[in-house]
N, C-alpha and C positions, 0 to 999 in steps of 0.2 A: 513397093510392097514385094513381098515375097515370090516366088515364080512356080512355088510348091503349092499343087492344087489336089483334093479329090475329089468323087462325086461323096456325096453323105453314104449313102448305102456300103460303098467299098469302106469308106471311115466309120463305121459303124462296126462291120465284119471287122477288120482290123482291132478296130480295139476290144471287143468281143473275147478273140482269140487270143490275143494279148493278156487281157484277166486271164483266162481259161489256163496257159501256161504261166502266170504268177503263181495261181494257185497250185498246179502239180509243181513246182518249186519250190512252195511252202511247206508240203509233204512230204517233198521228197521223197525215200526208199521206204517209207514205212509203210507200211502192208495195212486195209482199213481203216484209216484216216480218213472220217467225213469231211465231204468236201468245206462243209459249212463250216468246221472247228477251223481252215484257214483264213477265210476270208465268207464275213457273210455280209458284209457290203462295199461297196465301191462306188465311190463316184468322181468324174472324169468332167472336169466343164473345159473346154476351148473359146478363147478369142478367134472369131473370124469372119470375114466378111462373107454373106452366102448367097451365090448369084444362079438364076437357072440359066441353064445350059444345054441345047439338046435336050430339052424335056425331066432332066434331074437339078435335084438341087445339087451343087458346087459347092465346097469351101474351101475357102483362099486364107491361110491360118496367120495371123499377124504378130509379128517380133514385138519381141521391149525397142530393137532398134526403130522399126516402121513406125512406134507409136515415137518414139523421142524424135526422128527427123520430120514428122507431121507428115509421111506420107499417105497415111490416112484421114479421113473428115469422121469424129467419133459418132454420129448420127449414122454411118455406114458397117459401126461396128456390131457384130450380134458374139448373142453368149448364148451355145451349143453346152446344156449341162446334161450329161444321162448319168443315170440313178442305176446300177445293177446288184440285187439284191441275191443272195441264194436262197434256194427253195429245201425244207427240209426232205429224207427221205420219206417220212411218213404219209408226204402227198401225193409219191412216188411209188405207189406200192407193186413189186415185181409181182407175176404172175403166182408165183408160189406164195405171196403172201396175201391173196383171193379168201374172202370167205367160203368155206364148204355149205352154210347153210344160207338162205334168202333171210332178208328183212324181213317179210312176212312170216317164215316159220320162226322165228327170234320174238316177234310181238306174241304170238299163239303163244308160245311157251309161256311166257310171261303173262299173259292177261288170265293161263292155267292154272297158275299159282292160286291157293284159298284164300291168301292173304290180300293181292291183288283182286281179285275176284270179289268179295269183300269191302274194300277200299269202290271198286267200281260203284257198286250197287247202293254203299252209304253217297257217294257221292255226286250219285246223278252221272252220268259215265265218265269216264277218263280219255285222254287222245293217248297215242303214244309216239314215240321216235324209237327208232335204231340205228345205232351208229358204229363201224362194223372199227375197230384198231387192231390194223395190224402188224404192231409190234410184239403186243400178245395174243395176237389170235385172240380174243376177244369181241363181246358186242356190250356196249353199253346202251342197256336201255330206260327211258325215262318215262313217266306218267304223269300228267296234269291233270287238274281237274278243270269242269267248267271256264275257270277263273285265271286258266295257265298257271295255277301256282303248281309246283314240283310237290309229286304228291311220294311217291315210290321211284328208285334208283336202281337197276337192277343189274350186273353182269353175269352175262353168258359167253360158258366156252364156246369156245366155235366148232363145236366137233358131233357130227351124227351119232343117232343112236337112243 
């Protein structure tokens, strides 16, 4: 077999950082290219035998040649596959794109409404969710009844006042 070994954690980093500069090479010079439009997944499987060592795991990564001269036993063989997927920005949201208003002042507003207000009272009351997007500053908020069925849809700007 081969004489080329690393611990997993360092071959992990490695290939990590390796995606990491494909994709600033997929973008190249252009200015705001999500990362995602280059690559929004990858995946990377290795043949190798993986032994502890000093308390880490080891992989010892096996040729077409080591498997054609039999210097391996395939019962010793393992399949190393990581999955790296990218996460959009929306899950990422910069501090500037923070709601100004709480989830609680968002339902108030909403359950203010005569409409909702209304809907509440024929319906035996309502729950509600908010959910703040911020790509437009925005909150979407929702109302169930009793029964969780979707009773009222409501968005609000995100903006005091």
């Amino acid at each position: 077999m081969t004489e080329t070994s690393a611990d997993l954690t360092g071959f992990l980093e490695a290939a990590g950082r390796s995606l990491a500069d494909a994709q600033g090479a997929l973008a190249g010079e252009v200015a705001d290219v999500p990362a995602a439009v280059a690559i929004s997944e990858a995946e990377l499987e290795v043949k190798a035998t993986v032994d502890a060592s000093a308390g880490a795991l080891v992989l010892q990564p096996v040729t077409s040649q080591d498997a054609r001269q039999g210097a391996i036993t395939p019962g010793m063989l393992s399949t190393v596959r990581i999955r790296y997927v990218a996460v959009t920005e929306d899950t990422l949201a910069a501090p500037s794109a923070q709601p100004t208003l709480s989830q609680d002042v968002v339902i108030e507003q909403v359950q203010g409404r005569e409409d909702v207000a209304a809907l509440d009272k024929i319906l035996g009351g309502l729950t509600y969710q908010a959910v703040f997007v911020p790509t437009t500053q925005r909150w979407l908020v929702t109302a169930r009844d009793p029964e969780q069925r979707l009773v009222r849809e409501v968005v609000v700007p995100d903006a005091k006042g």
